[in-house]
PDB file of N, H, CA, C and O in Angstrom:
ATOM      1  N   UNK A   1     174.990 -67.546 -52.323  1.00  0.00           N
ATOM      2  CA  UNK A   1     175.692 -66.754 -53.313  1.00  0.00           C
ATOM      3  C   UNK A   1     175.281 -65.294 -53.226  1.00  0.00           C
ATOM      4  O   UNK A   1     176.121 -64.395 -53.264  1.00  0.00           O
ATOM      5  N   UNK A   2     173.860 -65.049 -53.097  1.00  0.00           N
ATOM      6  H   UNK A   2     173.177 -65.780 -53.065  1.00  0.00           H
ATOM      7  CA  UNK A   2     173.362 -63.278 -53.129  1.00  0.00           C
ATOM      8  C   UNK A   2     174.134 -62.796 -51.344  1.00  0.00           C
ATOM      9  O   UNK A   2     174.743 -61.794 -50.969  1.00  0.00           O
ATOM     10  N   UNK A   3     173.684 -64.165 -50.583  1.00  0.00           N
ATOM     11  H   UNK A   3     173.189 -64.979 -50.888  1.00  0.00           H
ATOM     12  CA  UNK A   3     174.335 -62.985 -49.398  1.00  0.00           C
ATOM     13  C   UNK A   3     175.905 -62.539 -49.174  1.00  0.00           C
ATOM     14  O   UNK A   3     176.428 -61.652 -48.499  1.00  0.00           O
ATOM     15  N   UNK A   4     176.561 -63.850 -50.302  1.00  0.00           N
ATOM     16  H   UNK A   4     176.136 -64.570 -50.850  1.00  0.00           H
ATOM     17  CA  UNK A   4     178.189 -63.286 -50.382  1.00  0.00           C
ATOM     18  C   UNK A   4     178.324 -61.872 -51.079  1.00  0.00           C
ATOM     19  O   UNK A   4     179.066 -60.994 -50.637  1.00  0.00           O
ATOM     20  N   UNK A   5     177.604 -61.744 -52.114  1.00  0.00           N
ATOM     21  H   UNK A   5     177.001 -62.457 -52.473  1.00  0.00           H
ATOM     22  CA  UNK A   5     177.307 -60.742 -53.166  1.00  0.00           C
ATOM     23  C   UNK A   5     176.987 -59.091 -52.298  1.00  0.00           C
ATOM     24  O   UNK A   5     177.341 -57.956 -52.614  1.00  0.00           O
ATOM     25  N   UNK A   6     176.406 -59.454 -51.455  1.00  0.00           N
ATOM     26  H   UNK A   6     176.118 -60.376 -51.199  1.00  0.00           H
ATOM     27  CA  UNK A   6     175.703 -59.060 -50.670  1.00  0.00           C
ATOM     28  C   UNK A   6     176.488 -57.935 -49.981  1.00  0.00           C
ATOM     29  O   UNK A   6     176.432 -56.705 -49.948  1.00  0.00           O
ATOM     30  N   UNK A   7     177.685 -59.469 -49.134  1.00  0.00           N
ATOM     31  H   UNK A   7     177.730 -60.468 -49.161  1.00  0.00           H
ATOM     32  CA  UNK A   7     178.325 -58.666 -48.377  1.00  0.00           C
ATOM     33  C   UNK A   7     179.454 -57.796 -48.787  1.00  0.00           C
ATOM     34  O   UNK A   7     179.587 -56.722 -48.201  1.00  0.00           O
ATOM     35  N   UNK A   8     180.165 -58.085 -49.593  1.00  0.00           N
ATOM     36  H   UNK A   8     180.057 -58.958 -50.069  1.00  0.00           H
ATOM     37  CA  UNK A   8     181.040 -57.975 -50.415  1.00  0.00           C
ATOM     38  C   UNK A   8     180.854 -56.367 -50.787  1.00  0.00           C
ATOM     39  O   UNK A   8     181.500 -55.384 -50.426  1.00  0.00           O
ATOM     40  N   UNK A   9     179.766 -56.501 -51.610  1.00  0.00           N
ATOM     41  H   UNK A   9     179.241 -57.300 -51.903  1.00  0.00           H
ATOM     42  CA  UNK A   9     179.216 -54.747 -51.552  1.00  0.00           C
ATOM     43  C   UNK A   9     179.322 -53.823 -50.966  1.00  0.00           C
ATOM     44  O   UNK A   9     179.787 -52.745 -51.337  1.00  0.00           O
ATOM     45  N   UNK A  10     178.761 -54.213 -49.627  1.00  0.00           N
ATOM     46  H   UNK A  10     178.383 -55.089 -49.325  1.00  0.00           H
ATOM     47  CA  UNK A  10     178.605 -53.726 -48.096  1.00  0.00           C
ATOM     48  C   UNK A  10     180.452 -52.963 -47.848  1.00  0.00           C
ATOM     49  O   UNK A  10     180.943 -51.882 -47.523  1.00  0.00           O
ATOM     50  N   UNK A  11     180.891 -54.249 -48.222  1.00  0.00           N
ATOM     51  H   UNK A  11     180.491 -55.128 -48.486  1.00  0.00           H
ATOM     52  CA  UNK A  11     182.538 -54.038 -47.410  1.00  0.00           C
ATOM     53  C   UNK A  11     182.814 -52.574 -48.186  1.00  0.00           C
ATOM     54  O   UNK A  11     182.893 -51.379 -47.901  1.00  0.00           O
ATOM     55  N   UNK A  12     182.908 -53.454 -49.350  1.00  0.00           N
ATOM     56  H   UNK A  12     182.844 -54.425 -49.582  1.00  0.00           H
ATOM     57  CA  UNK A  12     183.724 -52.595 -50.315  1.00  0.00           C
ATOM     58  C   UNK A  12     183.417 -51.074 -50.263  1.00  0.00           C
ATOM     59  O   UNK A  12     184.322 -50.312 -50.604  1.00  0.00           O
ATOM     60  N   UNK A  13     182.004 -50.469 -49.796  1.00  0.00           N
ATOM     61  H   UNK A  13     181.269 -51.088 -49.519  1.00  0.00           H
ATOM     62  CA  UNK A  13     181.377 -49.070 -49.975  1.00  0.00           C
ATOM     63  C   UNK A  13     182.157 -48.620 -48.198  1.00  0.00           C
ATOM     64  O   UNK A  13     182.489 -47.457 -47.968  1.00  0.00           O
ATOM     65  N   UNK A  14     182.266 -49.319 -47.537  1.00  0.00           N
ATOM     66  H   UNK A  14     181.996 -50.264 -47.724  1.00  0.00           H
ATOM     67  CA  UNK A  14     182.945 -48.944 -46.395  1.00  0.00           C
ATOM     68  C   UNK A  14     184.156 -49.696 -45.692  1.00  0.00           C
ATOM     69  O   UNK A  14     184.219 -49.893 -44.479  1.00  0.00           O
ATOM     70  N   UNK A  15     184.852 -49.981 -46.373  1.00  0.00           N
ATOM     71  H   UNK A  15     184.801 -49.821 -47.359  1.00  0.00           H
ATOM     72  CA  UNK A  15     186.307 -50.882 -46.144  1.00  0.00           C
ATOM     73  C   UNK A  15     187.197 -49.689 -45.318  1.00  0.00           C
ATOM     74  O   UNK A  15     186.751 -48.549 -45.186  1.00  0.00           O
ATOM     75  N   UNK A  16     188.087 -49.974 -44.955  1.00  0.00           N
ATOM     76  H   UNK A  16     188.449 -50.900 -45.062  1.00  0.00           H
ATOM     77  CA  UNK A  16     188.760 -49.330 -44.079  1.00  0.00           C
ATOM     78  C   UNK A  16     189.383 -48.365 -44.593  1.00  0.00           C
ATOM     79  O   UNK A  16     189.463 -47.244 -44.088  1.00  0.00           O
ATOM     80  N   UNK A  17     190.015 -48.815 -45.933  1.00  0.00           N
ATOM     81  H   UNK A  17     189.950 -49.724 -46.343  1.00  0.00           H
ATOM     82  CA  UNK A  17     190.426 -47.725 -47.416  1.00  0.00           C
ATOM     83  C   UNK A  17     190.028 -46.395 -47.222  1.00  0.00           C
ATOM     84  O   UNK A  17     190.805 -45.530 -46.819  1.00  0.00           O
ATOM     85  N   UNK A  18     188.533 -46.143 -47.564  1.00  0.00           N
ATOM     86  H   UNK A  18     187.901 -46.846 -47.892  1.00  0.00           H
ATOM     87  CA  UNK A  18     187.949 -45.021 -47.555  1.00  0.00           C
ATOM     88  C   UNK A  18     187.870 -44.347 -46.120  1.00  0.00           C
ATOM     89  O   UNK A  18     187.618 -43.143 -46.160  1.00  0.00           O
ATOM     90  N   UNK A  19     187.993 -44.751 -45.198  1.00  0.00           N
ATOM     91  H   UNK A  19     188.197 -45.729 -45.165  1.00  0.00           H
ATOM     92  CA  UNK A  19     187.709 -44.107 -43.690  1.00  0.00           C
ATOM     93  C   UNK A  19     189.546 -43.567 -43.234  1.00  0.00           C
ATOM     94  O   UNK A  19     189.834 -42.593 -42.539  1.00  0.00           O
ATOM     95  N   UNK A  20     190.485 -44.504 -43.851  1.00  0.00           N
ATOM     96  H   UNK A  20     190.251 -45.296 -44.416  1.00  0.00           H
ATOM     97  CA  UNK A  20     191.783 -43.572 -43.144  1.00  0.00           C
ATOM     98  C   UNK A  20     191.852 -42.452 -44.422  1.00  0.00           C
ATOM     99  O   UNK A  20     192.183 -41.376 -43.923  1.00  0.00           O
ATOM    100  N   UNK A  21     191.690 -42.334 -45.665  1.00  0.00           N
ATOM    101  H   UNK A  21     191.422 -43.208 -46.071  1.00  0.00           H
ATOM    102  CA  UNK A  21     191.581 -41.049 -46.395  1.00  0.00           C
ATOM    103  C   UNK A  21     190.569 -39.719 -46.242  1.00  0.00           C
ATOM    104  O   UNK A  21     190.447 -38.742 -46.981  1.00  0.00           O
ATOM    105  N   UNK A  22     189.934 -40.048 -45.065  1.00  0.00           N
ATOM    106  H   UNK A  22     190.033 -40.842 -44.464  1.00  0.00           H
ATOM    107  CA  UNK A  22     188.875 -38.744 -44.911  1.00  0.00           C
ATOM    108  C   UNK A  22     190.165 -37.872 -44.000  1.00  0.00           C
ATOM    109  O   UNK A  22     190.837 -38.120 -43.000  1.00  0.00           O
ATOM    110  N   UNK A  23     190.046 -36.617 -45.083  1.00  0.00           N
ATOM    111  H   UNK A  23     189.499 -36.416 -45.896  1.00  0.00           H
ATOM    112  CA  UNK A  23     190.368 -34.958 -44.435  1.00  0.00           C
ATOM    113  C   UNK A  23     191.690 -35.299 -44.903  1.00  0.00           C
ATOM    114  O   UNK A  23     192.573 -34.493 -44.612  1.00  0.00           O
ATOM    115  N   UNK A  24     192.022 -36.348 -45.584  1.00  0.00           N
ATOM    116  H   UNK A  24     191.305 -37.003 -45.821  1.00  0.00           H
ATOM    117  CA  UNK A  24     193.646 -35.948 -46.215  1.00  0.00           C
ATOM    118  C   UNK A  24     193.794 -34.455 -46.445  1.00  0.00           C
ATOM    119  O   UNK A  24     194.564 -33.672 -45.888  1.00  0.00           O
ATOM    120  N   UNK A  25     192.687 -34.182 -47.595  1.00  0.00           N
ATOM    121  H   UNK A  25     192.061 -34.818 -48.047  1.00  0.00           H
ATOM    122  CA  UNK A  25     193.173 -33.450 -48.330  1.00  0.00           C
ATOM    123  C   UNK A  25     192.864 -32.023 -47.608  1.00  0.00           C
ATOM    124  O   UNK A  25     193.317 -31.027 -48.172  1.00  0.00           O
ATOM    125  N   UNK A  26     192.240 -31.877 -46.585  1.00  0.00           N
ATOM    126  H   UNK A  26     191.872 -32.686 -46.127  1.00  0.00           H
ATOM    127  CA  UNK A  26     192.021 -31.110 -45.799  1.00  0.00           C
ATOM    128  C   UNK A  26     193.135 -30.657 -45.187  1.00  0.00           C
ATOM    129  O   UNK A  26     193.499 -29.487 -45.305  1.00  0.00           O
ATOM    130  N   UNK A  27     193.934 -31.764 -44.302  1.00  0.00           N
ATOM    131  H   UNK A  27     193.638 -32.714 -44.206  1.00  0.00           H
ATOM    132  CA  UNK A  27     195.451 -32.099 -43.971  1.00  0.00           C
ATOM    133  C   UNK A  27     196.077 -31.136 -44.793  1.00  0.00           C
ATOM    134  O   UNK A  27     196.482 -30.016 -44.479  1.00  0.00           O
ATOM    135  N   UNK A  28     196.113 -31.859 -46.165  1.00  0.00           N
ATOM    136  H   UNK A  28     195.784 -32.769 -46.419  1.00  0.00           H
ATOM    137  CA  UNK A  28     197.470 -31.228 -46.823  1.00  0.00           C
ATOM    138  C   UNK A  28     197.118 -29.733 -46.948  1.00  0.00           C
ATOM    139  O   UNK A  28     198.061 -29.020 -46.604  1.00  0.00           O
ATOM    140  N   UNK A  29     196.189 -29.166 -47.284  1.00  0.00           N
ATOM    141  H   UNK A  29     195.423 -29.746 -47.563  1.00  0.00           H
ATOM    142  CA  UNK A  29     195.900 -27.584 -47.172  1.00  0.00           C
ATOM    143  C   UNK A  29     196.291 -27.182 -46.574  1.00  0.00           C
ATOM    144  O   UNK A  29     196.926 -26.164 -46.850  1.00  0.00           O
ATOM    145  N   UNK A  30     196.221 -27.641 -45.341  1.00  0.00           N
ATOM    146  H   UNK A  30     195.705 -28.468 -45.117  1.00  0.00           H
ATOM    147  CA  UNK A  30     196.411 -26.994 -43.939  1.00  0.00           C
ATOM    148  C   UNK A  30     197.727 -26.689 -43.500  1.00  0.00           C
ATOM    149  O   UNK A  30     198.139 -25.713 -42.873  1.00  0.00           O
ATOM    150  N   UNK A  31     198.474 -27.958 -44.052  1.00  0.00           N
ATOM    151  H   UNK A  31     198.139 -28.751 -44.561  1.00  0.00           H
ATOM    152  CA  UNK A  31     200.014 -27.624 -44.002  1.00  0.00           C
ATOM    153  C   UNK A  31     200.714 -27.036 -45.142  1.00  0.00           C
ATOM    154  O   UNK A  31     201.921 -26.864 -45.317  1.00  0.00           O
ATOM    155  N   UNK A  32     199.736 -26.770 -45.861  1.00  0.00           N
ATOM    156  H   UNK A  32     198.756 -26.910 -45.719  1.00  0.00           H
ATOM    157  CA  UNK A  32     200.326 -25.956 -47.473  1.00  0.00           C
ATOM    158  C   UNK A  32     200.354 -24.203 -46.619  1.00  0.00           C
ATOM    159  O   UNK A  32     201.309 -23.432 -46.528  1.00  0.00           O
ATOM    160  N   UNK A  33     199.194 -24.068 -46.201  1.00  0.00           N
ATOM    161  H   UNK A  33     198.419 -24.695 -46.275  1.00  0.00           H
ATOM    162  CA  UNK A  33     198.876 -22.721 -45.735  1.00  0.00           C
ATOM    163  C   UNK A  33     199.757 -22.157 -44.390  1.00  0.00           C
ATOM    164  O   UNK A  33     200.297 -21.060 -44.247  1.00  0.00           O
ATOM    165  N   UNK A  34     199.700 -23.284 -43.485  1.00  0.00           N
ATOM    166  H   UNK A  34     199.261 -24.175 -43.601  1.00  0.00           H
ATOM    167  CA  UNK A  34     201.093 -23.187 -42.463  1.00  0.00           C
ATOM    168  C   UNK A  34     202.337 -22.941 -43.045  1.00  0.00           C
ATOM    169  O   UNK A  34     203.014 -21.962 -42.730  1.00  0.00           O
ATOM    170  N   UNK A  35     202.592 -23.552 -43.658  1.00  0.00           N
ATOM    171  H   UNK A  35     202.042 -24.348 -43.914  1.00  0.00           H
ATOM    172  CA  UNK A  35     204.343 -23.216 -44.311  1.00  0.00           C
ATOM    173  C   UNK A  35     203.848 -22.191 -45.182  1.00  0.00           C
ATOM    174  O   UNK A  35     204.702 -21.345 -44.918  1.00  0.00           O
ATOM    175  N   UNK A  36     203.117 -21.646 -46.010  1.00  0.00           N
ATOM    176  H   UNK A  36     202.423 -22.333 -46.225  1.00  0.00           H
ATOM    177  CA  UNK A  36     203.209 -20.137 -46.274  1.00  0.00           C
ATOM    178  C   UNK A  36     203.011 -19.126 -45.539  1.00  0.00           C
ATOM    179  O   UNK A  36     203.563 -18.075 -45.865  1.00  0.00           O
ATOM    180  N   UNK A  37     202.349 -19.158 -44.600  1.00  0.00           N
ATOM    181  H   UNK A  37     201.900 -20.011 -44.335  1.00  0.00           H
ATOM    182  CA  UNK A  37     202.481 -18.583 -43.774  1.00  0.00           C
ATOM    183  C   UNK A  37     203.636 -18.277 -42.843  1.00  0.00           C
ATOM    184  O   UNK A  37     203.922 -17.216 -42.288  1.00  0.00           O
ATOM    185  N   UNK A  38     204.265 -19.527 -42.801  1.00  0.00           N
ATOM    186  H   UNK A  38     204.032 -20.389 -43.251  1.00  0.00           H
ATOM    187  CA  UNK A  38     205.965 -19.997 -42.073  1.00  0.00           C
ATOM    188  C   UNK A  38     206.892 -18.762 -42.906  1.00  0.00           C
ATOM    189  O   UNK A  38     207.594 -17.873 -42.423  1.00  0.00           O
ATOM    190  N   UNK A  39     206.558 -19.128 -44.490  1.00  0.00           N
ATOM    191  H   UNK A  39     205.988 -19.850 -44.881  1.00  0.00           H
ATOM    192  CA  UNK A  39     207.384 -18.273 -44.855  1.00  0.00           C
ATOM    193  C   UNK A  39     207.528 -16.692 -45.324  1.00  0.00           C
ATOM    194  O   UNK A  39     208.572 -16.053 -45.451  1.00  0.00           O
ATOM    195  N   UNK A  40     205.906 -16.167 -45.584  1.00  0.00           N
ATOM    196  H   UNK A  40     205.058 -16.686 -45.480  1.00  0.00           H
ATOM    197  CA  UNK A  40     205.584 -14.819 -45.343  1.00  0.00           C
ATOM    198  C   UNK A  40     206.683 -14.199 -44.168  1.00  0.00           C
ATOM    199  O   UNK A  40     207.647 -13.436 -44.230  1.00  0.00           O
ATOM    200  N   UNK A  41     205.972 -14.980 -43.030  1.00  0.00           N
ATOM    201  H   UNK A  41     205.189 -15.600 -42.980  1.00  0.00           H
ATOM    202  CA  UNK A  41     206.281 -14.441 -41.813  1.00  0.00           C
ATOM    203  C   UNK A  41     207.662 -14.040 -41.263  1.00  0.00           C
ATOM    204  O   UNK A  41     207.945 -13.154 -40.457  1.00  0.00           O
ATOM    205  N   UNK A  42     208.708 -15.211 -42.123  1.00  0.00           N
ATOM    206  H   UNK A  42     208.478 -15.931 -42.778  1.00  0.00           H
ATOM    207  CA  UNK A  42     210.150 -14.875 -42.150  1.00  0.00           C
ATOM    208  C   UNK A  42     210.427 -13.583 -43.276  1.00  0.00           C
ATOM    209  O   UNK A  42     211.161 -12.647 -42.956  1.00  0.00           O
ATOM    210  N   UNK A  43     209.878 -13.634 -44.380  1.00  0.00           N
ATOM    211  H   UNK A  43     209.282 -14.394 -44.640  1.00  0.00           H
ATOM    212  CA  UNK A  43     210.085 -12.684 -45.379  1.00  0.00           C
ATOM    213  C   UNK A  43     209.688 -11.183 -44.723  1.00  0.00           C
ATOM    214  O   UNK A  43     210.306 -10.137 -44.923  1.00  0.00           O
ATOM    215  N   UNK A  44     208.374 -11.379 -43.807  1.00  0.00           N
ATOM    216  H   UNK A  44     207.872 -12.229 -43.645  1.00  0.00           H
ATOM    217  CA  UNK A  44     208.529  -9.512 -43.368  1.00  0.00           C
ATOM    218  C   UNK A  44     209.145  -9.241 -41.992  1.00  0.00           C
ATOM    219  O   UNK A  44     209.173  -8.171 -41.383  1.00  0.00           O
ATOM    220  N   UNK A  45     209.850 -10.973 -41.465  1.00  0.00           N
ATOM    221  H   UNK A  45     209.827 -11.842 -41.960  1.00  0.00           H
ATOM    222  CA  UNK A  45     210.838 -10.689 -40.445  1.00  0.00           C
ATOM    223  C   UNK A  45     211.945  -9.663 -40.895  1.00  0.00           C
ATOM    224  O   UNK A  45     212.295  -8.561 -40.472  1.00  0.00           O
ATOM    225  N   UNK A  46     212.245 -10.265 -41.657  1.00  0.00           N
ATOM    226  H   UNK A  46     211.961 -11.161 -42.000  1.00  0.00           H
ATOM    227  CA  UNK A  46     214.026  -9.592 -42.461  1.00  0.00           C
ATOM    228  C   UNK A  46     213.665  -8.781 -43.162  1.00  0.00           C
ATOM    229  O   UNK A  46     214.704  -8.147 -43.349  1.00  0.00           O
ATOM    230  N   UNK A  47     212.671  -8.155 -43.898  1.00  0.00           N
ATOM    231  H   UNK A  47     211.827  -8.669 -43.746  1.00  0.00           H
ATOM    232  CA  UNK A  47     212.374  -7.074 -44.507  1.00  0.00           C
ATOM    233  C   UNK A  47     211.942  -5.650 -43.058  1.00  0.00           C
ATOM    234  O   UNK A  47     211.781  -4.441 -43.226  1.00  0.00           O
ATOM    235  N   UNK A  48     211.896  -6.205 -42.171  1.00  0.00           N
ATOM    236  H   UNK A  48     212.026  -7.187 -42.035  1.00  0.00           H
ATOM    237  CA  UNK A  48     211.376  -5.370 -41.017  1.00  0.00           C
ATOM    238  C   UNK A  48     212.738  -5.082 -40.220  1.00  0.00           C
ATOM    239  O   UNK A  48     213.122  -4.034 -39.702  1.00  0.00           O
ATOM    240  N   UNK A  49     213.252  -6.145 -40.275  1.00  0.00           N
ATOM    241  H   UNK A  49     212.941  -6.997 -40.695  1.00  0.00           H
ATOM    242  CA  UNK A  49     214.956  -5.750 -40.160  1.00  0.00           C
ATOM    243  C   UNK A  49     215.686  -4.825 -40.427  1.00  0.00           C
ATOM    244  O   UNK A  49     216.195  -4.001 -39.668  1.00  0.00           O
ATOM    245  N   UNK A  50     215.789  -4.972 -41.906  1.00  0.00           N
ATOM    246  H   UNK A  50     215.376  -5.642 -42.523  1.00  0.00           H
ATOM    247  CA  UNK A  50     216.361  -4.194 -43.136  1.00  0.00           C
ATOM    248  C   UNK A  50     215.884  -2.621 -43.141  1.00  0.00           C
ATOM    249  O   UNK A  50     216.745  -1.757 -42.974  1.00  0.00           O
ATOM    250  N   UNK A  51     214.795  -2.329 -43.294  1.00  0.00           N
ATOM    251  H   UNK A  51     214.096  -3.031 -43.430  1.00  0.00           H
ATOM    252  CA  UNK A  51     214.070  -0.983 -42.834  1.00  0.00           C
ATOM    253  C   UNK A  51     213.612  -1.357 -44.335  1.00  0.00           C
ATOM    254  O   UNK A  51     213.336  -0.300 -44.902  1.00  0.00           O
ATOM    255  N   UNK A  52     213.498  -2.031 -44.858  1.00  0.00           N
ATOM    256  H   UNK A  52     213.722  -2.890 -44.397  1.00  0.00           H
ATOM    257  CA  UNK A  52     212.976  -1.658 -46.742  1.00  0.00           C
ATOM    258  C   UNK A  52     211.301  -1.603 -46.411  1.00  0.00           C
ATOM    259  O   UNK A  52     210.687  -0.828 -47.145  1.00  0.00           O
ATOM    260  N   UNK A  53     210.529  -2.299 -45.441  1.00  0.00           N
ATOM    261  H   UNK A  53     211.028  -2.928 -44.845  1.00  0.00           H
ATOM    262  CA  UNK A  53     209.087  -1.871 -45.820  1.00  0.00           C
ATOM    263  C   UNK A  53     209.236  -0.697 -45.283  1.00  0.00           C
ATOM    264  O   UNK A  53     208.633  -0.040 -46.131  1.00  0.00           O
ATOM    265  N   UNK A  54     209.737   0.386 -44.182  1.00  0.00           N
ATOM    266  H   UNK A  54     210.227  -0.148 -43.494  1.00  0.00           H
ATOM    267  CA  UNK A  54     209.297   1.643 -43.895  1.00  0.00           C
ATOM    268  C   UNK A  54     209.875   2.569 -44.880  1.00  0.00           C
ATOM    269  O   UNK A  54     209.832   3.785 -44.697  1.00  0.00           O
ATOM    270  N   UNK A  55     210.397   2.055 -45.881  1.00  0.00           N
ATOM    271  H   UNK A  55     210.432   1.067 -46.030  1.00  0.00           H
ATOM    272  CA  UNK A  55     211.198   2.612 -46.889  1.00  0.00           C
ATOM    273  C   UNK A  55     210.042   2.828 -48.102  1.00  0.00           C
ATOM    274  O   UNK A  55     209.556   3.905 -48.447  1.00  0.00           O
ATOM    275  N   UNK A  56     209.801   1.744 -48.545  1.00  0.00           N
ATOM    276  H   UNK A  56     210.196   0.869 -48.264  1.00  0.00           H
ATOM    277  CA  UNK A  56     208.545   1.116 -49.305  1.00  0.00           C
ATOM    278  C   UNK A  56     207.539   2.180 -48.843  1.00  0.00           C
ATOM    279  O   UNK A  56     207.371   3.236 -49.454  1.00  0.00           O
ATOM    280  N   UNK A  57     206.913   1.853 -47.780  1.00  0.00           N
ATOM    281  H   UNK A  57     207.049   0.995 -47.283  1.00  0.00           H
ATOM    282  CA  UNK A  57     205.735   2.597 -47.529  1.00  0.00           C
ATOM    283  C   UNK A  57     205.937   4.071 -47.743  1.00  0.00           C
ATOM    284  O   UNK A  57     205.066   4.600 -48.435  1.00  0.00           O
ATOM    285  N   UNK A  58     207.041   4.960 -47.232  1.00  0.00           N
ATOM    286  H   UNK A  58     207.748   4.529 -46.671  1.00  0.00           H
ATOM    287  CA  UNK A  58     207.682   6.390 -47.483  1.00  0.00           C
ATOM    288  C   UNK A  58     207.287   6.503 -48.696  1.00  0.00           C
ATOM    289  O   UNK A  58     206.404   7.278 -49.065  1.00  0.00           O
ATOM    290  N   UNK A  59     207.863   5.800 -49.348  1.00  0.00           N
ATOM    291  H   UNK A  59     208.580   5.171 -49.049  1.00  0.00           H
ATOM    292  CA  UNK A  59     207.991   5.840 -51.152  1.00  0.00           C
ATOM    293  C   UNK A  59     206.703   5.647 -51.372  1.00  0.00           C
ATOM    294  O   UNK A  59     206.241   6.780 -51.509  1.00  0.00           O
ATOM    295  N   UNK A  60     205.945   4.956 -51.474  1.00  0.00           N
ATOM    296  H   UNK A  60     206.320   4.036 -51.362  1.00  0.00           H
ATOM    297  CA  UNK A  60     204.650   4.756 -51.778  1.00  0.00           C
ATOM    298  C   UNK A  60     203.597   5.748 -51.401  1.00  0.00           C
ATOM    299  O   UNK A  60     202.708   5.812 -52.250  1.00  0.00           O
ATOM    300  N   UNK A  61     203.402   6.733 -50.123  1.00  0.00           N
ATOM    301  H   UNK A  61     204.124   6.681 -49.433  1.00  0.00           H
ATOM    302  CA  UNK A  61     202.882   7.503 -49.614  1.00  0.00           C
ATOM    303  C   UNK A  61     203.348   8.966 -50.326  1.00  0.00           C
ATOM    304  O   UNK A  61     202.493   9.683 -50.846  1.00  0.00           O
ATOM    305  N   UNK A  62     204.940   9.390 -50.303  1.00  0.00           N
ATOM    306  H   UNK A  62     205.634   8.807 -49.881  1.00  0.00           H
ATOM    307  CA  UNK A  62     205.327   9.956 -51.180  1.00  0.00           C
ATOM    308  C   UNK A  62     204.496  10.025 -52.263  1.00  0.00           C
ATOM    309  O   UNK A  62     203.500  10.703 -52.514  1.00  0.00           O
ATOM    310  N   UNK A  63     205.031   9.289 -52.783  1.00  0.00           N
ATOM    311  H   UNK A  63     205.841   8.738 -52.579  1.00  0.00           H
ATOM    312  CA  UNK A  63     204.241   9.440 -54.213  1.00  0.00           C
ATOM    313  C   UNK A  63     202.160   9.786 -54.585  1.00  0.00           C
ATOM    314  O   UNK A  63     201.391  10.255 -55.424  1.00  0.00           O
ATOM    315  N   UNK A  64     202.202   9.215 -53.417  1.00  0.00           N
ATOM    316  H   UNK A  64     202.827   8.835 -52.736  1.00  0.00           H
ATOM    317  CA  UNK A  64     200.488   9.531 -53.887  1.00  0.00           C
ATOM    318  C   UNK A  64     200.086  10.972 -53.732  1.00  0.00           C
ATOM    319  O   UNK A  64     199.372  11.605 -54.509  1.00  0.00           O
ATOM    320  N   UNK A  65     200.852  11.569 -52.204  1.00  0.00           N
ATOM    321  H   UNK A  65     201.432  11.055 -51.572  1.00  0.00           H
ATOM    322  CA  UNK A  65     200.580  12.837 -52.067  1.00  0.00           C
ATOM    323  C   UNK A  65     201.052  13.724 -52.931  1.00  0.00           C
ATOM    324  O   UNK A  65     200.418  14.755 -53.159  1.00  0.00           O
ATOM    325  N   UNK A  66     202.320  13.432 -53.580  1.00  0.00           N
ATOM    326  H   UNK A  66     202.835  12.595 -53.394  1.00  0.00           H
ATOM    327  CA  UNK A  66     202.850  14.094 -55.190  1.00  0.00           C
ATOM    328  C   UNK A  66     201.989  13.919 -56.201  1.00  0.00           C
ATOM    329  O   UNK A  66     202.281  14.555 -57.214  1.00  0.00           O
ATOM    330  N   UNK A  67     200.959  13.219 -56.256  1.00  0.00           N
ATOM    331  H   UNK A  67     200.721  12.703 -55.434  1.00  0.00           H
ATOM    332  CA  UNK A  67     200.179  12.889 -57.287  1.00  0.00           C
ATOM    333  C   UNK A  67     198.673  13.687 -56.751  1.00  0.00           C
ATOM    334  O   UNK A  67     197.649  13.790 -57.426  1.00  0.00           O
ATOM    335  N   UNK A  68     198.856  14.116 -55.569  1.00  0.00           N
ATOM    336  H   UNK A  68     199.688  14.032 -55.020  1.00  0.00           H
ATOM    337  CA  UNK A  68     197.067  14.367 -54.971  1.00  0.00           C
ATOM    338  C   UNK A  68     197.656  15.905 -54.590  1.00  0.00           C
ATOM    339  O   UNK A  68     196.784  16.773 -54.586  1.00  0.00           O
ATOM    340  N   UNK A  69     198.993  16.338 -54.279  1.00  0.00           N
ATOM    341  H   UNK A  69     199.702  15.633 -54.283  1.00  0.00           H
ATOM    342  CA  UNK A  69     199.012  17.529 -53.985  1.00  0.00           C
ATOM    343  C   UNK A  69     199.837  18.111 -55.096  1.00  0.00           C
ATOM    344  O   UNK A  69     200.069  19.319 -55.124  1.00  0.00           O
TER     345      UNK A  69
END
């Protein structure tokens, strides 16, 4: 009876359960951060297109030197 008890324990602290869930969640980060990145990367595609960040930046630079000169 103790060595069924025994084993049973044994399994259960290392059953197969726990060994295919290591780095899930590592996984899912990883593809959380890929697809934002996926989609940054399209967003300053078409904004680089458009001319609006060299527009942006003008405007933004503008303004500081109006504020410093």
């Amino acid at each position: 009876m103790f060595m069924f008890i025994a084993l049973a324990n044994a399994a259960s602290r290392s059953g197969p359960a726990r060994r295919s869930e290591r780095g899930q969640a590592t996984a899912e980060y990883a593809l959380v951060i890929v697809g934002a990145a996926t989609i940054a990367g399209l967003v300053l595609a078409w904004a680089a297109s458009t001319g609006r960040i060299s527009r942006l930046l003008n405007a933004v630079l503008d303004a500081v030197i109006g504020q410093v000169g």
